[in-house]
C-alpha positions as CSV (number, residue, x, y, z in Angstrom):
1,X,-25.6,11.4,10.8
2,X,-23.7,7.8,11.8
3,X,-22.7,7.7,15.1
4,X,-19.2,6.7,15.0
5,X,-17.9,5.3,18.3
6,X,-18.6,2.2,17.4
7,X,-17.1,2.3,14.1
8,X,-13.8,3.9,15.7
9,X,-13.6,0.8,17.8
10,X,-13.4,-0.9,15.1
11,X,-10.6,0.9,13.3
12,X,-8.9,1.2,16.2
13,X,-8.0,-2.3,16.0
14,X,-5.7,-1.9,13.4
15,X,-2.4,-3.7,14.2
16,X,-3.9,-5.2,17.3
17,X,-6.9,-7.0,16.6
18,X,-5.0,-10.3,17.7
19,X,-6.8,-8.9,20.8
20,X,-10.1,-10.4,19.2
21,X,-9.5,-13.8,19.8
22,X,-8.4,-13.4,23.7
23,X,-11.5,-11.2,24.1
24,X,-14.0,-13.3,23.1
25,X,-12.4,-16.8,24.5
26,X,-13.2,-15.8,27.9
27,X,-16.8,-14.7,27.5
28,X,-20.1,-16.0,25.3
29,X,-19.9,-15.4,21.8
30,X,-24.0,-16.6,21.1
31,X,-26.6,-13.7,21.7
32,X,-26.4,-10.2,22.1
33,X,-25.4,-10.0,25.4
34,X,-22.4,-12.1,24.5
35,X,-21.8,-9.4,22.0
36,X,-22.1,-6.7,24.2
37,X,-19.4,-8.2,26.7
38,X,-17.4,-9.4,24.1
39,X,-16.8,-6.0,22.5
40,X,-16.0,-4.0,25.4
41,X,-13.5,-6.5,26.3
42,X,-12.6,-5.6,22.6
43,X,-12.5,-1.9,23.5
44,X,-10.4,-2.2,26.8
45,X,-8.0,-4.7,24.7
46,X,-8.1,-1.6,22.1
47,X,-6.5,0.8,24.5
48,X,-3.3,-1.1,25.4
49,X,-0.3,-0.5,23.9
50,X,0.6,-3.2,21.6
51,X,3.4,-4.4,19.3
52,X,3.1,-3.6,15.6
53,X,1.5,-5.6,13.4
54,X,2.9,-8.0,11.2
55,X,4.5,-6.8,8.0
56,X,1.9,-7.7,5.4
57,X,3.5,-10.2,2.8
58,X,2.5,-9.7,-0.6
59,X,2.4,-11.8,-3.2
60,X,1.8,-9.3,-6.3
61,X,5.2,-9.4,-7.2
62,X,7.3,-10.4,-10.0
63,X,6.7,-13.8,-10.7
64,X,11.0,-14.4,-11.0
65,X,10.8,-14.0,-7.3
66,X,8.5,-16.7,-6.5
67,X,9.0,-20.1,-5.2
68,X,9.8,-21.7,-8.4
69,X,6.4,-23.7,-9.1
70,X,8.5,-27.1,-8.8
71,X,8.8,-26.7,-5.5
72,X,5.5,-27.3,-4.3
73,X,4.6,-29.8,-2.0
74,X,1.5,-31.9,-3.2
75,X,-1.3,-33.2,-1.3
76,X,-1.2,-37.2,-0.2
77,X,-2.5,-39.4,-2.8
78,X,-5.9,-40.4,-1.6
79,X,-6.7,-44.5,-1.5
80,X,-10.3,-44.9,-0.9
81,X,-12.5,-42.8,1.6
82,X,-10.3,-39.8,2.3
83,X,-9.6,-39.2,6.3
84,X,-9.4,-36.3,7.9
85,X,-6.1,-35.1,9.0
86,X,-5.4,-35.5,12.7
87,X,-5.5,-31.6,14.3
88,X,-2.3,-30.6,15.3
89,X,-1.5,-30.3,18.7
90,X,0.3,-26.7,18.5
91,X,-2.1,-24.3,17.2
92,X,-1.0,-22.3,14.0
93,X,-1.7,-18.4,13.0
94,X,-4.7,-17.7,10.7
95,X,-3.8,-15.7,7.4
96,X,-5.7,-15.2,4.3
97,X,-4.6,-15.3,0.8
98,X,-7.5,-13.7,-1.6
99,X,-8.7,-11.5,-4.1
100,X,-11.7,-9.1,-4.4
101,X,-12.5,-5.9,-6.9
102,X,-9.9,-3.5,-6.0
103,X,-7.2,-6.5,-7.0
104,X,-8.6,-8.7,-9.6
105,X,-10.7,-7.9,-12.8
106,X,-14.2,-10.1,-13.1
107,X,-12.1,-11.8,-15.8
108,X,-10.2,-13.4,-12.9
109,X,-12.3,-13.7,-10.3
110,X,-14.3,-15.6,-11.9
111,X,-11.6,-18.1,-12.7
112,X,-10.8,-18.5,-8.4
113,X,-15.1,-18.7,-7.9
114,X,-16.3,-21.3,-6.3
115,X,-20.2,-21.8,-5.3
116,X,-21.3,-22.4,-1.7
117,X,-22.1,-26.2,-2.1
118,X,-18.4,-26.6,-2.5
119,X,-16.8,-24.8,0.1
120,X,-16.5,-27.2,1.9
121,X,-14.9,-30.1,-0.5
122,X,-12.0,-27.1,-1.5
123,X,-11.5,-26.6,1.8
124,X,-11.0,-30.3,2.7
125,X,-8.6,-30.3,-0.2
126,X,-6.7,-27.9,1.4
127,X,-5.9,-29.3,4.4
128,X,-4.4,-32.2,2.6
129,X,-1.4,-30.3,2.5
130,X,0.6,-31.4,5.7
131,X,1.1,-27.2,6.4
132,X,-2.5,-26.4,6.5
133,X,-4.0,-27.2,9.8
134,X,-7.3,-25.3,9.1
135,X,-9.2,-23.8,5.6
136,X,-12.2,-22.1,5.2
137,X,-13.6,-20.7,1.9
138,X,-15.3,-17.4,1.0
139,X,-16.4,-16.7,-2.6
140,X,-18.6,-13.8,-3.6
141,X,-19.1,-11.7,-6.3
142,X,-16.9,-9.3,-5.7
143,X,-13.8,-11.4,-3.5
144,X,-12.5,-14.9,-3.3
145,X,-10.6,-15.8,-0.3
146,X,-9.5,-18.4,2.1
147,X,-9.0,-18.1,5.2
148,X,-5.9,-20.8,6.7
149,X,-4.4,-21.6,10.2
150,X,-0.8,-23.0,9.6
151,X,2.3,-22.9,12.0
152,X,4.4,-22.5,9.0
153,X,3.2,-19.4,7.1
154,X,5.7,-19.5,3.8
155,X,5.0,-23.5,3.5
156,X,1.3,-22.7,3.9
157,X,0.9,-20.1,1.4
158,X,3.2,-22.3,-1.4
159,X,1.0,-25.0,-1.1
160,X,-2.1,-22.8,-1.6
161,X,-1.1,-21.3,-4.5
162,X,-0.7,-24.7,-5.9
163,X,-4.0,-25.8,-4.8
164,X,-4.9,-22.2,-6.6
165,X,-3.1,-22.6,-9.8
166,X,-5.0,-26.3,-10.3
167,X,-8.4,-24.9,-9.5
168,X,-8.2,-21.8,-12.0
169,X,-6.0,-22.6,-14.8
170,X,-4.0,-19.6,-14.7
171,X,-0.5,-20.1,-13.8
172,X,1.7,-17.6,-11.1
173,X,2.5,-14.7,-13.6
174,X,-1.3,-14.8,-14.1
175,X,-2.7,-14.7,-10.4
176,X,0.2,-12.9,-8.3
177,X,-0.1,-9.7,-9.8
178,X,-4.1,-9.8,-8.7
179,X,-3.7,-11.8,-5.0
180,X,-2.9,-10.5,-1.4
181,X,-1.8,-12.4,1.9
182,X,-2.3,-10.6,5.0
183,X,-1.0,-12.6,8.5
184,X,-1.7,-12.7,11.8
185,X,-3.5,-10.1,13.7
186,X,-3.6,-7.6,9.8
187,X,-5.8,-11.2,8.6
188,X,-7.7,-10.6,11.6
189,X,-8.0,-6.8,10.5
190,X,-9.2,-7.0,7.0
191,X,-11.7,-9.8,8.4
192,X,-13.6,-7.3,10.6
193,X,-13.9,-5.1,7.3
194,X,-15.3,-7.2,4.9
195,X,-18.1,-8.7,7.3
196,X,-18.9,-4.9,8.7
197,X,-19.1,-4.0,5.1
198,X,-16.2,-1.5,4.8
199,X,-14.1,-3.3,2.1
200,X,-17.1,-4.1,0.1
201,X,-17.7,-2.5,-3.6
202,X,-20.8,-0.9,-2.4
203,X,-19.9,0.3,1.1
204,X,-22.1,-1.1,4.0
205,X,-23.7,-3.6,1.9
206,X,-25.7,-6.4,3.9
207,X,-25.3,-9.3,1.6
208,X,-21.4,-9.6,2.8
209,X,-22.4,-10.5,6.6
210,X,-24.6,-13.7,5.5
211,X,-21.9,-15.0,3.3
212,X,-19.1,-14.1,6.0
213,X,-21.9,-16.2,8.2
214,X,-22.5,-18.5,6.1
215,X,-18.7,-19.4,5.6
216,X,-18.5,-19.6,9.9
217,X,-21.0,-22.5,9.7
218,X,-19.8,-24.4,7.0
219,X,-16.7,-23.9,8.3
220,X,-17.4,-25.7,12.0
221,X,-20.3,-28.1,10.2
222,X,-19.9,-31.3,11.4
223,X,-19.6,-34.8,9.1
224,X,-23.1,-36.3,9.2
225,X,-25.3,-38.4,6.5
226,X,-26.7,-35.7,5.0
227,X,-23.5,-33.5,5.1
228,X,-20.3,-35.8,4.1
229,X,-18.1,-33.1,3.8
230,X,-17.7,-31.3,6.7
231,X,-16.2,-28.2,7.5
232,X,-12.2,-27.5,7.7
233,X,-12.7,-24.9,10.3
234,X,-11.2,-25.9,13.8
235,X,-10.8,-23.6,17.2
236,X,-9.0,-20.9,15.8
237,X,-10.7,-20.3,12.7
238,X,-14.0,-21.1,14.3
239,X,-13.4,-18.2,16.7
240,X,-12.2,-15.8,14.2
241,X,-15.1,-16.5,11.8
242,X,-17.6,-16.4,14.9
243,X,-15.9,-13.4,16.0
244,X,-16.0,-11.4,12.7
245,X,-19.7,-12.1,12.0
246,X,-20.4,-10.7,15.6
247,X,-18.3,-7.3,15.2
248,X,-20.6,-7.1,11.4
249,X,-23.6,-7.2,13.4
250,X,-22.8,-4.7,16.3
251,X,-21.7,-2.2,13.8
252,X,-24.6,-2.4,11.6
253,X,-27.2,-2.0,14.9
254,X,-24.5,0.5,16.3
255,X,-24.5,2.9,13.5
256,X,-26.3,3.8,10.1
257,X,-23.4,2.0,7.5
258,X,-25.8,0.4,5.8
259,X,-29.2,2.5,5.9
260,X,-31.2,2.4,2.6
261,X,-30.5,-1.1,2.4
262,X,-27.4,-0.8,0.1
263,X,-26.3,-3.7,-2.1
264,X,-24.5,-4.8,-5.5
265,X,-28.6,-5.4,-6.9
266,X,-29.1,-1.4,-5.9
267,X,-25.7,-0.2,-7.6
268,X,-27.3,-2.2,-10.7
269,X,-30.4,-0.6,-10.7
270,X,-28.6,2.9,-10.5
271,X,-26.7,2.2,-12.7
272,X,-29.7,1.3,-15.1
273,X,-31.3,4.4,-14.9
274,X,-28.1,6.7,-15.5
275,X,-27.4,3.8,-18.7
276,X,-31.3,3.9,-19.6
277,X,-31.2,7.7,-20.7
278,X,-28.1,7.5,-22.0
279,X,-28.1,4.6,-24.2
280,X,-31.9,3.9,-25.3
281,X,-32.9,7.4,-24.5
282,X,-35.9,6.1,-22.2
283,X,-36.3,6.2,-18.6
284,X,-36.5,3.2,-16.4
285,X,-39.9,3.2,-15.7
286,X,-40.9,2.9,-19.5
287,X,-38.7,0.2,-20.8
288,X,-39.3,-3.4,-20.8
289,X,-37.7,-5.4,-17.6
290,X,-36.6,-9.0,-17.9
291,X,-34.4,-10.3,-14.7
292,X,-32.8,-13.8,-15.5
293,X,-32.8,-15.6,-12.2
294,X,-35.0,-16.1,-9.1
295,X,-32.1,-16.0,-6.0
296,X,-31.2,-13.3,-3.2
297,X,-29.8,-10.9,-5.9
298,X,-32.9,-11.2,-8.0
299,X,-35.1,-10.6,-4.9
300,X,-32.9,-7.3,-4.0
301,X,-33.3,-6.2,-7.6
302,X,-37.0,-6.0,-7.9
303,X,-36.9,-4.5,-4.6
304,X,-34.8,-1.6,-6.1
305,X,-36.7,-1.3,-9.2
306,X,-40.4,-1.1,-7.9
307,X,-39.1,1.3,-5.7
308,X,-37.6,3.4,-9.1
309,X,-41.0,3.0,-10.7
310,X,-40.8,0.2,-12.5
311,X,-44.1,-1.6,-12.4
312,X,-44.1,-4.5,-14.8
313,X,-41.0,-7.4,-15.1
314,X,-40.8,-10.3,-16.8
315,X,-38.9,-13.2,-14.3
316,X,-36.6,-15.8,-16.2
317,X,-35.9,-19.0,-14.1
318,X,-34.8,-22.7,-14.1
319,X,-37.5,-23.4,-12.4
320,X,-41.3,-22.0,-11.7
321,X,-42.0,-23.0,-7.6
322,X,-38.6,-20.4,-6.8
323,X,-39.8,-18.1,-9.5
324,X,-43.9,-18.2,-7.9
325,X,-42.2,-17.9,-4.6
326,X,-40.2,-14.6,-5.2
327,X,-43.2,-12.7,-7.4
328,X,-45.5,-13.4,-4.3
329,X,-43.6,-10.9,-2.4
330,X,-44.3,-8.2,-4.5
331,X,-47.7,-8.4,-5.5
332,X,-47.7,-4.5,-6.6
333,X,-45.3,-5.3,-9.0
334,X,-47.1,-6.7,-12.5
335,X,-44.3,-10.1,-12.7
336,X,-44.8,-12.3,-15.7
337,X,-42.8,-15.4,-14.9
338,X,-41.7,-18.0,-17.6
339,X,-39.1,-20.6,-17.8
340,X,-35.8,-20.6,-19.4
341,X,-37.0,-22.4,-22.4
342,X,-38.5,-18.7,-23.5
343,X,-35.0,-17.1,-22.6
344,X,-34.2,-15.7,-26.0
345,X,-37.8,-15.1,-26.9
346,X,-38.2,-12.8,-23.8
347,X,-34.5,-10.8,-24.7
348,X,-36.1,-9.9,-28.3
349,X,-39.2,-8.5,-25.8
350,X,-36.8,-6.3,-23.5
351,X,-35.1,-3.3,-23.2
352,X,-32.9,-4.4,-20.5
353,X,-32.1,-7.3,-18.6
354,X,-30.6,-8.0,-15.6
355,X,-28.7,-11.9,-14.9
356,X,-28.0,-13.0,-11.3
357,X,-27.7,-17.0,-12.1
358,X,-25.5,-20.0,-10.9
359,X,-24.3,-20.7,-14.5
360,X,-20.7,-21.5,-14.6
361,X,-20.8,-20.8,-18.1
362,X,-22.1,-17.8,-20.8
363,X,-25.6,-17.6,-21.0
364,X,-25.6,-14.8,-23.5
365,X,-23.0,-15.0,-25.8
366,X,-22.0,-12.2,-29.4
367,X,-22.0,-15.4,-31.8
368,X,-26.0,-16.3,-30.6
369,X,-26.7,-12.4,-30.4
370,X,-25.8,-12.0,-34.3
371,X,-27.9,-15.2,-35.1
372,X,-31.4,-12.8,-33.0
373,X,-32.5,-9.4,-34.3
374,X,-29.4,-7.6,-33.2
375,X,-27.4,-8.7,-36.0
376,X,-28.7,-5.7,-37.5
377,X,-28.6,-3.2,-35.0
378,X,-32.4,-2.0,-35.5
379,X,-33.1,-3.7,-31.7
380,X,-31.7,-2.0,-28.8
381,X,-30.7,-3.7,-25.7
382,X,-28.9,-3.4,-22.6
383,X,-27.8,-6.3,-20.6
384,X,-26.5,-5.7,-16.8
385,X,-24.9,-8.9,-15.7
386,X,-24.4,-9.1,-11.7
387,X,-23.3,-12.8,-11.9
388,X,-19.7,-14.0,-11.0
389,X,-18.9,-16.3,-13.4
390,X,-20.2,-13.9,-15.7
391,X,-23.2,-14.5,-17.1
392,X,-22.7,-12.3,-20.4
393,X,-20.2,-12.5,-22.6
394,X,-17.6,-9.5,-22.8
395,X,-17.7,-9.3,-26.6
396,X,-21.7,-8.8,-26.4
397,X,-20.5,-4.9,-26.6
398,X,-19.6,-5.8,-30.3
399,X,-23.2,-6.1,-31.0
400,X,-24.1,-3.1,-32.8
401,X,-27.0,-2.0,-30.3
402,X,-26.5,-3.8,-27.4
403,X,-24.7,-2.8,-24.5
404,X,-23.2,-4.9,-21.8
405,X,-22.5,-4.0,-18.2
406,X,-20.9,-6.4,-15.4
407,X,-20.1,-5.9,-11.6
408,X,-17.1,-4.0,-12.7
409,X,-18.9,-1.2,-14.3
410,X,-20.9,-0.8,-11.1
């Protein structure tokens, strides 16, 4: 059974978690003593009355209503090396504007998604908007969200969805309907439940701590040679982050959220063993396994599946060292690995295939499907695609015989 005090902590901060940030100022936010301190501090704050939280402004509404698009302050035309903008000397509010699965279809998210290595650059670009004083990026599967410090909330949140509508290509009747902005101490709020897993698709999931971690230190990484781009993170979003990835970790040592090591990778692998009876009338454990990348997802994936019974895989990468890397940790697992250059030669070998890759772009697409031995539909196949972009085109369900899943259908 969890044991919930901890948890209740945490939901007792709704509509007063701006106590997070005065908590932790005064006390070490590095170790788990730190922790320790920091959160009672968070539980005595807890107890006092305070004010009600700020109305949540929401920007899923009719597109008539918004700030005409004209309107929209643009960032400073660069000349040269781009400087960083001087911090402000009055501290703004954080908010968040985002997406995740409960707002957005893949179709969009997809659209926002932006990988790791350029966190940082969109972040910078953010902040060249005179009402953004701090930006930091988070982009997952399943959410895309940036987290902002601005005195000037309204201002801030214009100029976002500018810097929004260039990066996608969709225009505001197209992203407000599938967007939220949450201020002040509710920003605060939904932080605490995405890193301690409890606005995730898969509740409790792990992955969502590293990336909320991982979004903390790119967001206070420093300029150096190696990293030109620093981060866009200053005090207040630097505590926040920091903050958030601490209440993630006492609430997953504090209770059982996320025993059985619960991920996106182990919803796709049950959902390939319900699919697997159903649509090629095998079990699991007898079909042919091909998984089409060699990164954290792909590592979590054969976890799941050699513990399902599934002893032989076949492991698709760019390139072999990754690929040698990852099969040596299972060596009770039969893993073929070849390159991408056998990619469609290994599909017309499988049953079912699982992609978790960095392509921005389609790797399996109807038109290339029709050109194989599917055209026919004598060739089963089921594709699970975990990747956001997607890695599968939608239309691959047109295929007579194949059958296409993405994180959506988990």
């Amino acid at each position: 059974m969890l044991r919930l005090a901890p948890l209740a902590v945490l939901l007792s901060f709704h509509g007063r978690a701006d106590a997070l940030s005065q908590a932790v100022a005064t006390h070490p936010t590095h170790g788990s003593a730190g922790s320790r301190v920091a959160m009672s501090r968070l539980v005595q704050a807890a107890r006092q009355p305070s004010p009600r939280a700020d109305v949540v402004v929401c920007v899923a509404a009719d597109p008539s209503q918004a700030v005409a698009a004209q309107q929209v302050h643009q960032p400073p035309a660069q000349q040269g090396k781009k400087k960083k903008k001087a911090r402000a000397s009055v501290h703004g509010q954080p908010f968040v504007v985002g997406l995740s699965h409960k707002t957005a279809t893949v179709e969009v998210r997809e659209k926002l998604s932006i990988q790791e290595p350029m966190w940082n650059e969109a972040s910078a670009k953010l902040c060249e908007y005179d009402s953004i004083q701090e930006a930091a990026v988070l982009s997952t599967c399943n959410r895309f969200e940036v987290y902002l410090v601005a005195e000037d909330h309204f201002a801030a949140t214009r100029d976002t969805m500018a810097f929004l509508r260039e990066h996608s290509g969709l225009d505001d009747s197209e992203l407000r309907p599938n967007l939220f902005v949450l201020q002040n101490e509710d920003a605060t709020w939904h932080l605490l439940r995405v890193a301690s897993g409890l606005d995730s698709l898969v509740v409790g999931e792990g992955q969502i701590l590293s990336q909320v971690k991982a979004c903390y230190t790119h967001a206070i990484e420093p300029e150096t040679e190696d990293t030109p781009m620093g981060g866009s993170g200053g005090k207040v979003l630097g505590r926040l982050l920091n903050s958030a990835v601490m209440a993630g970790k006492f609430i997953r040592s504090e209770t059982e959220i996320a025993k059985g090591a619960v991920s996106i990778s182990s919803a796709a692998v049950e959902l390939a063993m319900i699919k697997a009876i159903a649509d090629l009338k095998t079990p699991l454990d007898q079909l042919r396994v091909t998984i089409v990348g060699a990164g954290k997802m792909s590592k979590l994936l054969l976890t799941h599946l050699a513990s399902h019974g599934v002893s032989k895989v076949t492991l698709l990468n760019r390139s072999r060292p990754s690929a040698e890397e990852l099969a040596a940790g299972y060596p009770d697992v039969d893993i073929e690995i070849k390159l991408m250059d056998d990619f469609w030669s290994s599909l017309e070998e499988s049953d079912i295939a699982f992609t978790s890759t960095s392509a921005t772009n389609c790797i399996v697409t109807k038109d290339e499907l029709m050109a194989g031995p599917w055209e026919t539909g004598g060739k089963p196949l089921m594709l699970i695609d975990i990747s956001v972009p997607r890695n599968v085109e939608a239309s691959c369900n047109d295929v007579p015989g194949v059958f296409a899943y993405n994180v959506d259908d988990l």
